[in-house]
N, C-alpha and C positions, 0 to 999 in steps of 0.2 A: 904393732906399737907396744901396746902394754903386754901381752904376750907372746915370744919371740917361739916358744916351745909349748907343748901342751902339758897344762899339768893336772894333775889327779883331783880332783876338789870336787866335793858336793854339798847340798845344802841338807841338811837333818831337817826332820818333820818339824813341825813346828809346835812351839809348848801351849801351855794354856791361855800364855798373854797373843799367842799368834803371831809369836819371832818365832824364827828359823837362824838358825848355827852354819856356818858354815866350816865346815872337814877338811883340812887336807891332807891328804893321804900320807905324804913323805918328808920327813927334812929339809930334804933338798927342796921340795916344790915352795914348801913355807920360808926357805930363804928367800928365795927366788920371787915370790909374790911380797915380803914384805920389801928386797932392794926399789921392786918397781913402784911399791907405792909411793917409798921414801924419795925414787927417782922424780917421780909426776910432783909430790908435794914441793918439792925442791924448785921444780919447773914453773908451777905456778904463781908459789911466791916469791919471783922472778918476776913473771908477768904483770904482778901487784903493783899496781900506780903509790909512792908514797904519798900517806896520807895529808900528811902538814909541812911538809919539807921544802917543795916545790911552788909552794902557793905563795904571792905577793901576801904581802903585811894587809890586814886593812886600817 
């Protein structure tokens, strides 16, 4: 689904706060993972019920 191909990425150690970075190795892989995120965000808010639009008056 989210990854069709495998791509190079890892997580870096993580700093003094205890986040971790995530690496991708390649251009291509960083297009590639940000279309798909773009793809899913798009997907969900799709799935997103409108909030006030649909709802009787009261």
């Amino acid at each position: 689904m989210l990854l069709n191909k495998h791509m190079l990425m890892r997580i870096e150690d993580k700093d003094e706060k205890g986040e971790g970075y995530l690496v991708i190795e390649s251009k291509e892989d960083f297009k590639k993972f940000k279309e798909d995120l773009l793809r899913l965000a798009r997907e969900k808010a799709k799935a997103r019920k409108p909030s006030y639009e649909t709802q009787p008056p009261k």
